[in-house]
Structure formats: C-alpha cells, structure tokens
C-alpha positions as CSV (number, residue, x, y, z in Angstrom):
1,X,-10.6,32.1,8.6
2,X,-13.0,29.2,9.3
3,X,-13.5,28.3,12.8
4,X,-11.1,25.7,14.2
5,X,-11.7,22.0,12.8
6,X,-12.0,20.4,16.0
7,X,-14.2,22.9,18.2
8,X,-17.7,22.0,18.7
9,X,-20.3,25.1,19.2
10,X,-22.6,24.8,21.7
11,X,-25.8,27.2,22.8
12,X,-25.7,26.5,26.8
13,X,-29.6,27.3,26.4
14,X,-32.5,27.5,23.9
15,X,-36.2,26.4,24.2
16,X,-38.2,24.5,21.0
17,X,-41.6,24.0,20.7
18,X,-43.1,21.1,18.7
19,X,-45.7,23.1,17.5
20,X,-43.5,26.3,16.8
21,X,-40.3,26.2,14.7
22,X,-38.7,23.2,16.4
23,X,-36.7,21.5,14.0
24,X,-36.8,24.4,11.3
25,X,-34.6,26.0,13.7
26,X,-32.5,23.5,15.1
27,X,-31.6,23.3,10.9
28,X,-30.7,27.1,11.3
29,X,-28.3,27.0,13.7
30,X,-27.1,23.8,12.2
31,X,-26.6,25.3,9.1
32,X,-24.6,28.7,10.7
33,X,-22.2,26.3,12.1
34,X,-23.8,25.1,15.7
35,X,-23.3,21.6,16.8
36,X,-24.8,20.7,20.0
37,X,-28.1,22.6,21.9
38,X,-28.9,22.8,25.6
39,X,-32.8,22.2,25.1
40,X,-34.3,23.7,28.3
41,X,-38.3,22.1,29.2
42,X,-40.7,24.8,28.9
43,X,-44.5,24.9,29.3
44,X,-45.9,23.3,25.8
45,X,-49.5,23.6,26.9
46,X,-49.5,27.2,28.3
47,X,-51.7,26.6,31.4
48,X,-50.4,26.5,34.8
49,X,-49.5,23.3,36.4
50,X,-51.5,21.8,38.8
51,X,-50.6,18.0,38.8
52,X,-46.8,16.5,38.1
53,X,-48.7,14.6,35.7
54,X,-48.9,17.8,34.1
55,X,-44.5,18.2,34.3
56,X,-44.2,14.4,33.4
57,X,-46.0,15.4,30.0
58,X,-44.1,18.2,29.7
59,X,-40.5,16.9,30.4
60,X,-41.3,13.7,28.1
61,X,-41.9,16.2,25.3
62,X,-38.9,17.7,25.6
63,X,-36.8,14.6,25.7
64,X,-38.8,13.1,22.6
65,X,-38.9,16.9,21.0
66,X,-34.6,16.2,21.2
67,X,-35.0,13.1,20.0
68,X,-36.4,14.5,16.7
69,X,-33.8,17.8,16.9
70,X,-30.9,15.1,16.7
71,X,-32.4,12.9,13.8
72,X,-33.2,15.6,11.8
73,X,-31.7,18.0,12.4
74,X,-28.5,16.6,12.9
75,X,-27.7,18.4,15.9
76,X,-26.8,16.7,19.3
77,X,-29.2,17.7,22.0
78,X,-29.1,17.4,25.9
79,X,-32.1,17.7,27.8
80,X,-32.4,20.0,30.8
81,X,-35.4,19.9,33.0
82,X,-37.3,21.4,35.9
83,X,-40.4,22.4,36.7
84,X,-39.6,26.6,35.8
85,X,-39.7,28.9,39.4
86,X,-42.4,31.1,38.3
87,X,-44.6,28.5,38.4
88,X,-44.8,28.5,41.6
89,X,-45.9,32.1,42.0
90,X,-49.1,31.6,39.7
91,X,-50.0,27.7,40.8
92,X,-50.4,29.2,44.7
93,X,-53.5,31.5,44.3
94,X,-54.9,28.7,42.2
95,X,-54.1,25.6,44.1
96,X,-52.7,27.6,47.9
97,X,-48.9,28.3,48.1
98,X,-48.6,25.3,50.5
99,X,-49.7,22.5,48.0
100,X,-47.5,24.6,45.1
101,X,-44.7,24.5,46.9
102,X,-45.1,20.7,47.5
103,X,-45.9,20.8,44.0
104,X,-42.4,22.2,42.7
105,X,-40.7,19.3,45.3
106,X,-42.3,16.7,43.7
107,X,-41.5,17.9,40.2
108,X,-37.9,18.6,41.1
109,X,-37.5,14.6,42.5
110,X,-39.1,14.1,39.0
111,X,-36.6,15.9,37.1
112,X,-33.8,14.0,38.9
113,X,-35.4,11.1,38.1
114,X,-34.8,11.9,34.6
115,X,-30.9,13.3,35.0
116,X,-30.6,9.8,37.1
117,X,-31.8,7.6,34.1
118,X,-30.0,10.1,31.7
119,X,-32.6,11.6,30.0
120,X,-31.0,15.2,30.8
121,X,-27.9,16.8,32.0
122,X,-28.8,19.2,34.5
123,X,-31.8,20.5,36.4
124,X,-33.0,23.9,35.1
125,X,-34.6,26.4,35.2
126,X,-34.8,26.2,38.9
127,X,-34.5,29.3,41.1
128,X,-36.3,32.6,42.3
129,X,-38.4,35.4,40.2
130,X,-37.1,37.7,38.8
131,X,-39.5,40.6,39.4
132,X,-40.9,41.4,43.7
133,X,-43.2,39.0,45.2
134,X,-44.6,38.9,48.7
135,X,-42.8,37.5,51.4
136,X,-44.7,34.4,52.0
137,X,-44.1,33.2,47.8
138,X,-40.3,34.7,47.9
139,X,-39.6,32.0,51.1
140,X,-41.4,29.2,48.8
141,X,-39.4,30.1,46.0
142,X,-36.0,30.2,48.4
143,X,-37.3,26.7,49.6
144,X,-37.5,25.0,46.6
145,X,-34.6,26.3,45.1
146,X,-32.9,24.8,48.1
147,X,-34.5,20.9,47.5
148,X,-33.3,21.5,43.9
149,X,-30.0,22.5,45.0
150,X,-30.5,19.2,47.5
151,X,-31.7,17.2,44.3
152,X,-28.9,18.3,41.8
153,X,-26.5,17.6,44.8
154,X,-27.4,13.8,45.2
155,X,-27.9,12.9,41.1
156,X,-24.6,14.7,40.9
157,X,-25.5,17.2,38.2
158,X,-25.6,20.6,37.6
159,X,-28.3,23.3,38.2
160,X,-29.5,25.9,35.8
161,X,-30.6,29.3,37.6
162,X,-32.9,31.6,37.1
163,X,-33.0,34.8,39.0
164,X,-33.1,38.5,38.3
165,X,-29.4,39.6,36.7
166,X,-26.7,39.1,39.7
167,X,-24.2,41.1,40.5
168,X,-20.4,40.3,42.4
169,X,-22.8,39.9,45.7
170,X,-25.9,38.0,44.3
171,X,-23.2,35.2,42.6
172,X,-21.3,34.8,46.3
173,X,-24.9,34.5,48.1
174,X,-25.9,31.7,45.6
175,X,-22.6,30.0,45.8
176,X,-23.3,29.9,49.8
177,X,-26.8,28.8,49.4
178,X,-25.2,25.8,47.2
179,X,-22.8,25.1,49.3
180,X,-25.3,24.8,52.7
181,X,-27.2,22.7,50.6
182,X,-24.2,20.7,49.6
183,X,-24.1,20.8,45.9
184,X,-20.4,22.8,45.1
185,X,-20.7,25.8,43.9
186,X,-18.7,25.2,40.3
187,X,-22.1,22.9,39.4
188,X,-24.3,26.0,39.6
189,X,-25.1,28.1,36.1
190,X,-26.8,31.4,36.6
191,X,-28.7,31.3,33.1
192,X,-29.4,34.2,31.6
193,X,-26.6,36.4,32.6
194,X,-26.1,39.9,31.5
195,X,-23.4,41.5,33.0
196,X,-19.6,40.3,33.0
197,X,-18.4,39.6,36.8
198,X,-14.7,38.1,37.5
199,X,-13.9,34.9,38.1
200,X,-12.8,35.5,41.4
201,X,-15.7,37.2,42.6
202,X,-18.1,34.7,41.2
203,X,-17.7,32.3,44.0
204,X,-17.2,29.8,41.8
205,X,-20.8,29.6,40.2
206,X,-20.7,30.0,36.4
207,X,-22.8,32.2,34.1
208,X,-24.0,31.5,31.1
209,X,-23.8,34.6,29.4
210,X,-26.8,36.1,26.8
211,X,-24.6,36.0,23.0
212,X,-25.1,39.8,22.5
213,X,-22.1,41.0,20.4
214,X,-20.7,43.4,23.4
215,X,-21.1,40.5,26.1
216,X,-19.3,38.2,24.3
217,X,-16.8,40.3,23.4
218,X,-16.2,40.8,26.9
219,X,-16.5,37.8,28.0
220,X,-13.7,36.1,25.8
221,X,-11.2,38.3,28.2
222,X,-12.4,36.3,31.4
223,X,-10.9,33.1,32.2
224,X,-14.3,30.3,32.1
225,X,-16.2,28.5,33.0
226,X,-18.8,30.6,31.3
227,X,-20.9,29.7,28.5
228,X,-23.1,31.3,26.1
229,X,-26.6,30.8,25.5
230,X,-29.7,32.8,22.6
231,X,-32.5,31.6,25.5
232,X,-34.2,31.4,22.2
233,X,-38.0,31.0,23.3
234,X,-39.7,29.5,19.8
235,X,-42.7,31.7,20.5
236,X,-44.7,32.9,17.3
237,X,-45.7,35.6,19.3
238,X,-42.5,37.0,19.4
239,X,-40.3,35.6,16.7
240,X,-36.4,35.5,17.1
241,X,-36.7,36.2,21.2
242,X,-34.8,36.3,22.9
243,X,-32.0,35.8,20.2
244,X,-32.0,33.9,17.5
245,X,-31.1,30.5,17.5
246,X,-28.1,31.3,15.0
247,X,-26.6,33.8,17.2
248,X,-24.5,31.5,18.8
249,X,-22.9,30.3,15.8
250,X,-22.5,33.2,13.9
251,X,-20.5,35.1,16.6
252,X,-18.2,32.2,16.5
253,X,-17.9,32.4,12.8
254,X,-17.3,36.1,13.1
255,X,-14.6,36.4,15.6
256,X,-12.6,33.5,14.1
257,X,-12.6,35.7,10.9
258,X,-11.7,38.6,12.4
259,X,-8.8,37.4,14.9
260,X,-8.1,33.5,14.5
261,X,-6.2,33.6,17.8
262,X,-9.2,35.2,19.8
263,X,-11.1,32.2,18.3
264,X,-9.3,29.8,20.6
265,X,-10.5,31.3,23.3
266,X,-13.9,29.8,22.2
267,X,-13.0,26.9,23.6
268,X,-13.4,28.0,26.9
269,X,-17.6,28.4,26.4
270,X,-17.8,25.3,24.2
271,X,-15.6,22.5,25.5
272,X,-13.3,23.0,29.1
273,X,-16.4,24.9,31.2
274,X,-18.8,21.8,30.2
275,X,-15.7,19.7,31.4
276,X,-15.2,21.7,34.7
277,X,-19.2,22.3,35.1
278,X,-21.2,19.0,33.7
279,X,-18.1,16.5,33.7
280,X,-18.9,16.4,29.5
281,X,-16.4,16.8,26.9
282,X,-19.0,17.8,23.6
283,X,-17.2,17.0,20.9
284,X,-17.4,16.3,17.2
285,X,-18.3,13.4,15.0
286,X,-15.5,12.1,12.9
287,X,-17.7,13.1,10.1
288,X,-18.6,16.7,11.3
289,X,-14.9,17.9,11.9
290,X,-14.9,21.1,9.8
C-alpha cells in the first residue's frame, strides 16, 4: 500500500553543503517519497568562527542553499539557524572564553533576527556538548543556551537542542531550564534523540528521534509530538552520515506497506507535532497529493 495521499513527509533535520551533494540529495529524498526538509546551518568554511560576520555568511548560505533545494529540487525547505554550541568550546582558547561567549550572544540575536524576518523556523542547534569540558566552558555553554532559550522565547519560535542523549531526568531539567528562561517547554526539540522516553516524563519537551528502523518502530507506539530526523551531514568524508537522506522516506514507505493502519500514525512526526511544536501545518501542493 502507498503511503496516504494527503500526508506530507518531513526529515525534522538534515544538513547540505553547496559544495557537497546539496541538491543531488535533496532529489534523493525527493524521489523516495520526502516532501519538506528541516535544513539545519552548519559550518561551510570549516574554520572556527571568530567574527558574526563569519555566522552572517554562513546563515545567508543556508537560506540561499534552500532556496536552490526548493527550485530544484522540488522540495520545501525551512531554515533553522544558530551559531552550533561547540563552537564555543574551540573559539575560547583562540579568541578567550569571555569574548566567545559574547560571541555565541551576538550570533544567537542574529539568528532571531532571521526567524523574526522569516528566513527560518527555529533556532538550532543551540545547546551544550556532548562530550566533558571544564567547568569554566560547561557554565559558558549553560549561559548561552539560556539567552537562546531567552531569544527563541521573544521571536516566539522553537529551539533545536543539542546535548549528549537525555534520559527521563536530562528532558525534565531542560524543560525547567526553558521554563526559567520563559520559553514553554512544548517549543524545545532535543535533536538527535536516541532513546524512546514517555510522553509524560518528557516534561513536555519533544525529541526528534534518529530514523533507525528499531527507534521508529518504537516510537510510532508513543503519543507525539516527536519527530524524526537522518541528521544527514553532506560530508564527502563520510558519505551517507549520519543516515541517509532517504531514510526518512523510505521507512514511511515501508511501514505503510507492511500495516496501512500503523501508517497513520505517521501523522503524528509529520503534521500534528509541527502544529503543537512550530505552530505549522506542512502540507501538500495540490499537485504533489500522491
């Protein structure tokens, strides 16, 4: 059985590279039945950022790098930007961790900036590392998760985690740390997720799970929002990491062929925990309804 005419497919998030397979890809997942990407920012020039001149480039390349996705690829593309967490580890013995920690502020005003004139739908990644730093950096990192938080809170958008894998307890203390800084928990995304945890012990913060067969398959049993994401990186270095960008489409395919009821619960990734999380209904065009 095909998938259900009306439901869109969506990968919560990927990253392109103009100079990697970019649109080549965006045609794959097209062309396995995805309709909409999450395009995360990433760092196109591969140096550490020193300047926000250096994240204005890099933003602006994402949101013309969609702009390409879209027209020729066909598929319809939301930006999601913020200067990524771990910057901030590797910019302070370079530039001191005081002036890197200013220097993730200013970039996180800049990616509201571009939620605020919608040129993106959330801020992300923002967050903490995921492997131990020293005190003094893991602080840093706390603080500017909490101005993103702060940020997110007054363009009234989502923000897109990244953190080492959380269990019941990590989701609950991000949910607070949210809340103090105002922004409700329900408008947080723990990217990358790789463990199933209730609903009711999420504290309201949703994960976007990795598509892996076995987490999806477990996560179709859990009432949303949740989403599902490749966190495809585009990196020749190491092709199809972290998934594939067809995964995503091709795990839909699959389960509506092998239980067309269990299909509907697809919904729940792709349309009503956008709704409940971004305040966006994707949907398809009149043309693409299957």
């Amino acid at each position: 059985m095909p998938l259900p005419s009306d439901l869109p497919v969506v990968d919560h998030h990927c990253h392109l590279h103009p100079n990697g397979e970019g649109v080549v890809a965006a045609r794959r997942f097209a062309a396995a039945g995805g309709t909409h990407l999450l395009l995360a920012t990433q760092n196109y020039a591969g140096t550490v950022p020193r300047r926000l001149e250096d994240y204005r480039d890099q933003f602006d390349i994402t949101f013309r790098l969609a702009q390409t996705l879209r027209t020729e690829a066909g598929v319809d593309v939301r930006c999601v930007v913020a200067p990524y967490p771990i910057d901030l580890v590797h910019a302070a013995p370079l530039i001191g961790l005081e002036t890197a920690l200013t220097l993730q502020r200013e970039a996180i005003d800049l990616a509201g900036r571009f939620v605020r004139e919608g040129l993106a739908v959330a801020l992300g990644e923002v967050g903490t590392p995921h492997f131990p730093v020293d005190e003094p950096i893991r602080l840093a990192c706390d603080l500017a998760l909490d101005h993103a938080f702060a940020v997110a809170r007054d363009v009234g958008c989502p923000a897109v985690v990244h953190s080492a894998d959380l269990a019941a307890d990590g989701y609950r203390s991000l949910a607070a740390r949210a809340s103090r800084a105002g922004l409700p928990a329900h408008r947080v995304v723990k990217h990358y997720a790789r463990s199933v945890v209730p609903r009711d012990e999420r504290g309201s913060v949703a994960p976007s799970y990795l598509a892996r067969r076995d987490l999806v398959n477990e996560a179709l049993r859990e009432e949303g929002p949740w989403f599902l994401e490749t966190d495809f990186l585009d990196d020749p270095s190491r092709p199809g990491a972290v998934l594939d960008l067809a995964t995503v489409p091709r795990r839909a395919v699959a389960i509506a062929e092998r239980d067309p009821e269990l299909a509907e619960r697809l919904r729940i990734p792709f349309v009503e925990s956008f709704e409940t999380v971004y305040g966006w209904r994707p949907e398809l065009p009149r043309s693409g309804a299957r």
